[in-house]
NUKEVEX-996067 format. One record per residue: residue number from 1; residue in three letters; z, y, x of N, C-alpha, C in turn. Coordinates in pm, 1 decimal. Atoms other than C-alpha are relative to their C-alpha. Layout:
BEGIN
R    k    r       n_w       n_v       n_u      ca_w      ca_v      ca_u       c_w       c_v       c_u
R  NUM  ALA         Z         Y         X         Z         Y         X         Z         Y         X
...
//
This chain:
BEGIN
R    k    r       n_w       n_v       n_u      ca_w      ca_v      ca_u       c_w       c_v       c_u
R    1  UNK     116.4       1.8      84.0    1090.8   -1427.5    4874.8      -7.5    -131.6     -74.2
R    2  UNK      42.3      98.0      65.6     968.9   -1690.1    4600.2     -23.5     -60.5      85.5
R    3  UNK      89.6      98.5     -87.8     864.1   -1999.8    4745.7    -158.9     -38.3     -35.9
R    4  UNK     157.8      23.7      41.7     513.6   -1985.5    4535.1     -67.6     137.0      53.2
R    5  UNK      59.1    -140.2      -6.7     445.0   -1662.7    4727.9     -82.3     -38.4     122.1
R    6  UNK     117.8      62.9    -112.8     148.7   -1693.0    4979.2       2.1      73.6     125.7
R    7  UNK     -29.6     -50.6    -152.7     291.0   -1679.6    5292.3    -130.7      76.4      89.8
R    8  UNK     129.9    -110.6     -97.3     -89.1   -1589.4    5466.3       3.4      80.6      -1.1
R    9  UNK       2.0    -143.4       5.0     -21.5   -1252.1    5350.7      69.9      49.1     112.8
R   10  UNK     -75.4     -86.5    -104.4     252.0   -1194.4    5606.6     -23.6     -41.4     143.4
R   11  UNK      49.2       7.7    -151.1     228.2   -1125.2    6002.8      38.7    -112.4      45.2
R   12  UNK     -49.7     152.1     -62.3     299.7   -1457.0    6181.8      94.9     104.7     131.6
R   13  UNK     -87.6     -20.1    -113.3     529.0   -1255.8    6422.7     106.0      44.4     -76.9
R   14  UNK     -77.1     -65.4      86.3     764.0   -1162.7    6163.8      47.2    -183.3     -74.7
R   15  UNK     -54.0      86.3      27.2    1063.0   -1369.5    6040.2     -17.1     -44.4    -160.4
R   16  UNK      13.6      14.8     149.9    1066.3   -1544.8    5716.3      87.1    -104.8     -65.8
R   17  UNK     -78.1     104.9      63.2    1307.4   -1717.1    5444.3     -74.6      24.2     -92.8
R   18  UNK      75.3      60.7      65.7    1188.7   -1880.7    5187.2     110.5     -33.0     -92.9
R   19  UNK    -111.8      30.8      76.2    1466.4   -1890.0    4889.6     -51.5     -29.4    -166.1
R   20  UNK     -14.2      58.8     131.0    1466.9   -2071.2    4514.6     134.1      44.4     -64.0
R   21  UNK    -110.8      49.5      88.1    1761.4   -2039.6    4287.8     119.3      85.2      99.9
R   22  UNK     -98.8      -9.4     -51.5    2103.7   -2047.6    4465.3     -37.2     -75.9     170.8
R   23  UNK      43.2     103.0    -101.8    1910.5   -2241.0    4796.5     -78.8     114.5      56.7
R   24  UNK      88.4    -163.6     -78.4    1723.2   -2027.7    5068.0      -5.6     -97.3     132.6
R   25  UNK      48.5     116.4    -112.0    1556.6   -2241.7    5418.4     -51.4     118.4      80.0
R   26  UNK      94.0     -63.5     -92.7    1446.7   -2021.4    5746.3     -66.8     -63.9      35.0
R   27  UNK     106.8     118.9     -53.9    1130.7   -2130.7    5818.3     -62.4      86.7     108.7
R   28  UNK      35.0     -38.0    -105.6    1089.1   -1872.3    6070.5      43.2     111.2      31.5
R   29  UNK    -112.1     -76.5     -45.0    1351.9   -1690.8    6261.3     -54.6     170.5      65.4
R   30  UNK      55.4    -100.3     -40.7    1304.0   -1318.6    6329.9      15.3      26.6     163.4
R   31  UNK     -10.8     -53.6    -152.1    1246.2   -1172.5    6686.2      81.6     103.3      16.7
R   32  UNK    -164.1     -42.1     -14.8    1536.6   -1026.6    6860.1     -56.4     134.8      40.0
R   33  UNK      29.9    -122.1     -67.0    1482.1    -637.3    6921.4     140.0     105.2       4.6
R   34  UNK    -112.9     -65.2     -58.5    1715.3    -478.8    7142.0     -12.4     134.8     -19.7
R   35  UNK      -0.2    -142.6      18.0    1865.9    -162.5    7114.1      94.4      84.1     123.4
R   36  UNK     -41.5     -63.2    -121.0    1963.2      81.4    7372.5     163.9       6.8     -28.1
R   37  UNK    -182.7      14.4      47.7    2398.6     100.6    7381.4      13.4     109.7    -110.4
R   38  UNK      -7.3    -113.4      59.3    2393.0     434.4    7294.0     -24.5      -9.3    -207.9
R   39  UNK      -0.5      -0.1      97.6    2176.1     380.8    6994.9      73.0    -126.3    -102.6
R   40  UNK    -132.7      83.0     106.4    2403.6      45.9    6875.4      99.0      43.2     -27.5
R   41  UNK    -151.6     -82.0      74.7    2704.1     218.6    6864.5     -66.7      91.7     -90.3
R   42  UNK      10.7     -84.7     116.9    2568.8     502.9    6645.3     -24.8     -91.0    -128.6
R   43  UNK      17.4      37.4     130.8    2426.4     249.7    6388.4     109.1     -53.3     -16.2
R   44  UNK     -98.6      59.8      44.6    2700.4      59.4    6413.4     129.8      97.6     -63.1
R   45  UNK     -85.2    -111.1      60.5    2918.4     401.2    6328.5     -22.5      26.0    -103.6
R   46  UNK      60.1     -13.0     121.2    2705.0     487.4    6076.9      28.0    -103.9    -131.2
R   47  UNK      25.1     111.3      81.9    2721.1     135.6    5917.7     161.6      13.1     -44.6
R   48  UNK    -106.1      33.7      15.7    3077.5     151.1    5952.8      76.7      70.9     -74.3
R   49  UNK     -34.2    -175.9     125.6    3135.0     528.8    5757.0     -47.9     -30.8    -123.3
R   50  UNK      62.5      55.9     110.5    2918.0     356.6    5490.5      91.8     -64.2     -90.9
R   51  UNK     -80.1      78.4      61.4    3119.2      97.8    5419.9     138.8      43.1     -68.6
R   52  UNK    -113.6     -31.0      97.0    3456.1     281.0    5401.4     -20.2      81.3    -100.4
R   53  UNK      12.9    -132.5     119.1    3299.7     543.9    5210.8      -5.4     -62.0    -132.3
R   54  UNK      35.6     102.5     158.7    3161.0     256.5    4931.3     169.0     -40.1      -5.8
R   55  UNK    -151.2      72.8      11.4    3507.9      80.6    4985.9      89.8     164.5     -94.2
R   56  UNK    -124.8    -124.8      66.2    3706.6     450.6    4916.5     -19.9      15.2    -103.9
R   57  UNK      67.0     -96.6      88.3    3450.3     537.6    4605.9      46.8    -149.8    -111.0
R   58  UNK       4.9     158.2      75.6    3525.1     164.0    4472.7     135.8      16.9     -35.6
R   59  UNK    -143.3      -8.4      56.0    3875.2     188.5    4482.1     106.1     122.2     -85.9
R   60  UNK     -57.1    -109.7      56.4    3972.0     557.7    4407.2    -121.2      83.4     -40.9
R   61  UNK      97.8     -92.3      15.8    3669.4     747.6    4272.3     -22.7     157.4       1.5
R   62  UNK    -136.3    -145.1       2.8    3874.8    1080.2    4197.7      -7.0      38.2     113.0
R   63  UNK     -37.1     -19.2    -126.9    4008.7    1076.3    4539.8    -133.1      63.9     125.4
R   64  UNK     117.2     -28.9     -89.7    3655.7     983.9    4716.1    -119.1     151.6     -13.7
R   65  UNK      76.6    -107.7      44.3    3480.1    1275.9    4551.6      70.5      85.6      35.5
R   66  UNK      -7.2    -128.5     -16.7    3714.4    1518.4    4665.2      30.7       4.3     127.1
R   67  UNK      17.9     -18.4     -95.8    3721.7    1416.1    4974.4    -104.2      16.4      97.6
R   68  UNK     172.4     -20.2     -90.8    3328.7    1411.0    5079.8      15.5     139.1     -65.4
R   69  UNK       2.6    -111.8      20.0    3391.8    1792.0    4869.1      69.0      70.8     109.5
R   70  UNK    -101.0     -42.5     -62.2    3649.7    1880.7    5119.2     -71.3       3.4      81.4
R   71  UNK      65.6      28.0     -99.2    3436.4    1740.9    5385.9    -139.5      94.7       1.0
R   72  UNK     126.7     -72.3       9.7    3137.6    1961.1    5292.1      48.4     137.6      40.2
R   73  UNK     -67.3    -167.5      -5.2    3370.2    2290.4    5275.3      -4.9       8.3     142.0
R   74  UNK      -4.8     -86.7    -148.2    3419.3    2273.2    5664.1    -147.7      45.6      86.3
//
């Protein structure tokens, strides 16, 4: 967020940076909320199908489109 933005608005239990320009300062680190195994591995699967999918659609566009088509047919 701006640094002329009025922090009182937000919860004091909630983390916050504070960025200008190319410069950015934590002035108050977020709270750690755990996640059950189960559900880290799925996001982390999820996160990880994301990525190659952007990565495949970035590099071959052609390709990636006919393979999420392919992927729909079964």
């Amino acid at each position: 967020m701006a640094a002329d933005f009025p922090t009182a608005l937000l919860p004091a239990d909630v983390g916050l940076i504070v960025a200008a320009g190319l410069e950015a300062e934590l002035v108050r680190p977020a709270p750690v909320h755990r996640l059950a195994p189960a559900r880290r591995r799925a996001l982390t699967l999820l996160f990880a199908r994301l990525a190659a999918t952007r990565l495949a659609w970035a590099e071959d566009p052609a390709g990636a489109a006919e393979l999420r088509g392919a992927l729909r047919a079964e």
